[in-house]
VEXLO-673276 format. One record per atom (N, C-alpha, C): atom name; residue in three letters; x, z, y. Coordinates in steps of 0.02 Angstrom, whole numbers. Example, Ala and Ser with C-alpha at 12.3 -4.5 7.8 and 13.67 -1.06 7.14 Angstrom:
<pts>
<pt name="N" resn="ala" xx="660" zz="390" yy="-284"/>
<pt name="CA" resn="ala" xx="615" zz="390" yy="-225"/>
<pt name="C" resn="ala" xx="660" zz="390" yy="-165"/>
<pt name="N" resn="ser" xx="642" zz="354" yy="-112"/>
<pt name="CA" resn="ser" xx="684" zz="357" yy="-53"/>
<pt name="C" resn="ser" xx="645" zz="394" yy="2"/>
</pts>
This chain:
<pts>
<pt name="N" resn="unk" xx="43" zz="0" yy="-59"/>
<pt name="CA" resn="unk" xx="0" zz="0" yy="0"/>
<pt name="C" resn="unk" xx="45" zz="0" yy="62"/>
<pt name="N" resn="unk" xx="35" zz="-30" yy="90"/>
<pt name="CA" resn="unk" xx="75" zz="-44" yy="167"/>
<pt name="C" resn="unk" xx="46" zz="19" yy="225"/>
<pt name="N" resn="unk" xx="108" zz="18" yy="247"/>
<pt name="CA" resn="unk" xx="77" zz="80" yy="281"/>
<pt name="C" resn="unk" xx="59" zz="57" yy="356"/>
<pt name="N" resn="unk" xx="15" zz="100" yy="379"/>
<pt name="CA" resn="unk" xx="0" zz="74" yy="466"/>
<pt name="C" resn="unk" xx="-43" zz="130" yy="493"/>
<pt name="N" resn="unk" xx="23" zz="128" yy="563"/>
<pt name="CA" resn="unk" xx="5" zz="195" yy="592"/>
<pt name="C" resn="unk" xx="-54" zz="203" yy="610"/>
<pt name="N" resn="unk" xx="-78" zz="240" yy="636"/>
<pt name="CA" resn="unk" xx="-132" zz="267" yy="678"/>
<pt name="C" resn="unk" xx="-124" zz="270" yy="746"/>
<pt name="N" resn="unk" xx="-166" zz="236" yy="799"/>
<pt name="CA" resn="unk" xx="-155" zz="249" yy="881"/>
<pt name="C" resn="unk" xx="-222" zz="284" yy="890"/>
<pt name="N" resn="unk" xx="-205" zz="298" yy="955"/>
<pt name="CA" resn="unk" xx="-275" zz="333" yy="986"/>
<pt name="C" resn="unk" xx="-285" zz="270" yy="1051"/>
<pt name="N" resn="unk" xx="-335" zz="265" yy="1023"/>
<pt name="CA" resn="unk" xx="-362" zz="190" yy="1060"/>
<pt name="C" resn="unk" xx="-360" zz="211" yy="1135"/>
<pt name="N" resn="unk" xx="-385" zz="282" yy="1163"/>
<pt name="CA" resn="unk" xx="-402" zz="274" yy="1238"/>
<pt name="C" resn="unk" xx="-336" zz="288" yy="1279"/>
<pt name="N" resn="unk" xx="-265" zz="297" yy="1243"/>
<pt name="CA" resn="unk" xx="-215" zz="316" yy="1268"/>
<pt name="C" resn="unk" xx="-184" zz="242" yy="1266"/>
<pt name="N" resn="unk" xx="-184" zz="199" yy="1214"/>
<pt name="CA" resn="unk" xx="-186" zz="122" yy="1225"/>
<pt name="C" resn="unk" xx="-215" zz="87" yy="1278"/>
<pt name="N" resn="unk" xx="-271" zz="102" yy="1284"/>
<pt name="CA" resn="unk" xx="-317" zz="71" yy="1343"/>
<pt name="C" resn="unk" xx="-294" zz="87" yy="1411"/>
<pt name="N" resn="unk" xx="-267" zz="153" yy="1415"/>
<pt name="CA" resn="unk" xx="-244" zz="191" yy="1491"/>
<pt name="C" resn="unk" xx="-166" zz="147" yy="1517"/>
<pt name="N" resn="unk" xx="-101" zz="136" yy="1436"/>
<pt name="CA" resn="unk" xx="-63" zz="110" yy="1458"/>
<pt name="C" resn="unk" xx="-77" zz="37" yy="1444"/>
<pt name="N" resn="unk" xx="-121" zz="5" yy="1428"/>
<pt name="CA" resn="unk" xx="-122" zz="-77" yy="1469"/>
<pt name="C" resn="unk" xx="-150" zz="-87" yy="1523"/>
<pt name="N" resn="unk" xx="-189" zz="-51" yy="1536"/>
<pt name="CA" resn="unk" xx="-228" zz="-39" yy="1616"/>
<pt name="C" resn="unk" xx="-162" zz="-31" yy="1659"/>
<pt name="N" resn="unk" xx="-142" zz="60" yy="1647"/>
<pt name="CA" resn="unk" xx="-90" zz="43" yy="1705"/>
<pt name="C" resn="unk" xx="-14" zz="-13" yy="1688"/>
<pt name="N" resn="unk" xx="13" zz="-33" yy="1648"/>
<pt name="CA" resn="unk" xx="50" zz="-90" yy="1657"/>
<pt name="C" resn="unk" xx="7" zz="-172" yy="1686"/>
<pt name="N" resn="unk" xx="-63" zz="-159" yy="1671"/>
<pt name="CA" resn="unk" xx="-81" zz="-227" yy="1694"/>
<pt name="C" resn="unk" xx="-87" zz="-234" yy="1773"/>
<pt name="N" resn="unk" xx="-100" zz="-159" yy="1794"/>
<pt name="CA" resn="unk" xx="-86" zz="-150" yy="1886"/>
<pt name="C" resn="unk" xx="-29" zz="-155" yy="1889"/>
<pt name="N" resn="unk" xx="11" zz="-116" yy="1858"/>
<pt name="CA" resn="unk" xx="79" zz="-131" yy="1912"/>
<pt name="C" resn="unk" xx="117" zz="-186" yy="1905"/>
<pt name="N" resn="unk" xx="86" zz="-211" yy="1869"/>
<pt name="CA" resn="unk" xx="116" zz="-279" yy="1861"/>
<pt name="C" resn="unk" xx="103" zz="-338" yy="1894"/>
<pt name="N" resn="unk" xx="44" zz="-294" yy="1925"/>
<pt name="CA" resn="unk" xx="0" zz="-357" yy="1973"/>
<pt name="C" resn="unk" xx="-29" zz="-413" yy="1948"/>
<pt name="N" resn="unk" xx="-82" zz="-403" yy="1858"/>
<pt name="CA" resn="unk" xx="-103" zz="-449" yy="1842"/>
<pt name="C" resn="unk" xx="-167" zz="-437" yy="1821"/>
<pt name="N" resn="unk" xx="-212" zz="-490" yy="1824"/>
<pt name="CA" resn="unk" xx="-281" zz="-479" yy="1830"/>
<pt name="C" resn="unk" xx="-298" zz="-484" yy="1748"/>
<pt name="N" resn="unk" xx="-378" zz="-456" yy="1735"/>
<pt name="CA" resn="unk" xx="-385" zz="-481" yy="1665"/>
<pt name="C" resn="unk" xx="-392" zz="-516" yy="1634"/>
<pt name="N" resn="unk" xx="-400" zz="-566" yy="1686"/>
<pt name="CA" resn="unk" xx="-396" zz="-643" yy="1652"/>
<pt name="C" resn="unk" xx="-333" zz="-667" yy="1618"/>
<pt name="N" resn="unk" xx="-262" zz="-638" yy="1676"/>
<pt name="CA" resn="unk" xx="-212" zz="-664" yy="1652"/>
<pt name="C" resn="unk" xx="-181" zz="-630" yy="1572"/>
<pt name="N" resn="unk" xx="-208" zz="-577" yy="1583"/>
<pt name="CA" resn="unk" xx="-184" zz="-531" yy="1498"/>
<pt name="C" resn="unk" xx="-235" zz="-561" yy="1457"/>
<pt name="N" resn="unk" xx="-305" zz="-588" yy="1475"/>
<pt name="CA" resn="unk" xx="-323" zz="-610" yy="1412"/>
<pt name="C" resn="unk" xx="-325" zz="-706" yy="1394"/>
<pt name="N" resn="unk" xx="-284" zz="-730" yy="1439"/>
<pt name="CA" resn="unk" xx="-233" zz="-793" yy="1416"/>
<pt name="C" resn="unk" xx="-184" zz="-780" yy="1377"/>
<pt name="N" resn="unk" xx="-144" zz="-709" yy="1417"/>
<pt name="CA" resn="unk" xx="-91" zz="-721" yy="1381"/>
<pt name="C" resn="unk" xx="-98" zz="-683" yy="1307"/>
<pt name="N" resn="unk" xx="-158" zz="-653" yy="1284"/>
<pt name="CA" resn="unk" xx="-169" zz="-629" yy="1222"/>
<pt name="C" resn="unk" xx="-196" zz="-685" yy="1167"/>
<pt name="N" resn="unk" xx="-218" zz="-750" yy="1228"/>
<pt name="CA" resn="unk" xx="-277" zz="-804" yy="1173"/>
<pt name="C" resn="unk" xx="-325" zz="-773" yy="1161"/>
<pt name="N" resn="unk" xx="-357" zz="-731" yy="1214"/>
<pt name="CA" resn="unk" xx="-433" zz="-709" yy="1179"/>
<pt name="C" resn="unk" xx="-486" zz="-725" yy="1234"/>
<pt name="N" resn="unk" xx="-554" zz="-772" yy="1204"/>
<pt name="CA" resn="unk" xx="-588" zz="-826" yy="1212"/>
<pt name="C" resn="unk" xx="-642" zz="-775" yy="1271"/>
<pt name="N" resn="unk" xx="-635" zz="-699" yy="1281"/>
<pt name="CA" resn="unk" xx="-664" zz="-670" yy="1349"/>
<pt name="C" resn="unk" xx="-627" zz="-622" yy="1384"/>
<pt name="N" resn="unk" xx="-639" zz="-615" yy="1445"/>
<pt name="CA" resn="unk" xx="-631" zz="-541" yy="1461"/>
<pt name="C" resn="unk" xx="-666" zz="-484" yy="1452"/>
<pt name="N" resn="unk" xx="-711" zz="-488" yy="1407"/>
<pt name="CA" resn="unk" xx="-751" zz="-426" yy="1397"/>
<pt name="C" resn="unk" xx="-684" zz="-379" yy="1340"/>
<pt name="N" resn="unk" xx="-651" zz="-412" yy="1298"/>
<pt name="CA" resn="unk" xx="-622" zz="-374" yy="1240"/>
<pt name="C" resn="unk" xx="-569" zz="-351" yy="1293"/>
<pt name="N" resn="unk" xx="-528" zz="-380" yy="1343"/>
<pt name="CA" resn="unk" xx="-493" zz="-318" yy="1388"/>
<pt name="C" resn="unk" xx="-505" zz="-278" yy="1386"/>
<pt name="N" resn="unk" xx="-593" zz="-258" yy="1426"/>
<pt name="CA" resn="unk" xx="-598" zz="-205" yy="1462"/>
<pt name="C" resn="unk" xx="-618" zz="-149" yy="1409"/>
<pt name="N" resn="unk" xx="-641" zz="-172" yy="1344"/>
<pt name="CA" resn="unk" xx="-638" zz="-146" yy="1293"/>
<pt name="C" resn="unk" xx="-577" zz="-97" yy="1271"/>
<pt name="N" resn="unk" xx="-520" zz="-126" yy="1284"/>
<pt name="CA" resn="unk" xx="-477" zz="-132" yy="1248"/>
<pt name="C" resn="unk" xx="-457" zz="-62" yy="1314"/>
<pt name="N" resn="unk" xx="-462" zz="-68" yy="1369"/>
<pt name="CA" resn="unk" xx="-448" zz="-24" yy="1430"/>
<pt name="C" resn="unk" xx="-485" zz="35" yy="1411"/>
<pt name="N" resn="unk" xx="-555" zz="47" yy="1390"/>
<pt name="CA" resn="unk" xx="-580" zz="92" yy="1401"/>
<pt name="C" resn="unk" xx="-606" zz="134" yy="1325"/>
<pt name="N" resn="unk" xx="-519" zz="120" yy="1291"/>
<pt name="CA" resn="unk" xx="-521" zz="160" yy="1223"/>
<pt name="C" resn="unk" xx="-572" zz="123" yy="1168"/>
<pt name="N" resn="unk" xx="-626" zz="75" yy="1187"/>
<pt name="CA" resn="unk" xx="-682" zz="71" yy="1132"/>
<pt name="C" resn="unk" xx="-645" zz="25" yy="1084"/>
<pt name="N" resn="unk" xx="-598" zz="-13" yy="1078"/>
<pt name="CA" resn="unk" xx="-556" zz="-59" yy="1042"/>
<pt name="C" resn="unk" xx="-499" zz="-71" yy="1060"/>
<pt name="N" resn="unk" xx="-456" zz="-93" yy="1011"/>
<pt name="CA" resn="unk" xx="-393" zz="-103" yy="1025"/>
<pt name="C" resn="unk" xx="-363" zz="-184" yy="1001"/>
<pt name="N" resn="unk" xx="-318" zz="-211" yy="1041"/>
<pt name="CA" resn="unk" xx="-295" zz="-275" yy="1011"/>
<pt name="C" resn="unk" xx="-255" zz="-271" yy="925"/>
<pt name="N" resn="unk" xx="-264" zz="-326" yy="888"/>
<pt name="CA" resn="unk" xx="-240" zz="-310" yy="825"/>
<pt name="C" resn="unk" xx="-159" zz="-321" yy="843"/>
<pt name="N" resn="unk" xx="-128" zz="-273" yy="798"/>
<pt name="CA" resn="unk" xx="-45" zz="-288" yy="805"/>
<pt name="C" resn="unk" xx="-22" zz="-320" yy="758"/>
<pt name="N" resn="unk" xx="-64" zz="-356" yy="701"/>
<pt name="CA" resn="unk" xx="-21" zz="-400" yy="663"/>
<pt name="C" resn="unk" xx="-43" zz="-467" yy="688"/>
<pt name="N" resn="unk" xx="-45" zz="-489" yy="745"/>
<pt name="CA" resn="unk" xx="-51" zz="-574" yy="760"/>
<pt name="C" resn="unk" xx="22" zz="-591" yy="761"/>
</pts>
């Protein structure tokens, strides 16, 4: 069985939020540069309820 950690999604969500401010990029541009077909799974992804998969 392969192992795979465990995150806590809303501490994920807090650091892509704040790297996507200080980086000065909107959610459009993180969800080009993720290939994902809305911005709704960002803000998802910001506010703990989901997380992006890490094996793409």
């Amino acid at each position: 069985m392969i192992y795979r950690p465990e995150y806590d999604m809303k501490v994920v969500g807090q650091n892509l939020k704040c790297v996507r401010i200080a980086k000065n990029l909107s959610v459009n541009d993180v969800r080009e540069y993720l290939c994902l077909g809305s911005v709704q799974a960002i803000y998802k992804y910001e506010k703990g309820k989901s997380y992006p998969q890490a094996d793409r």
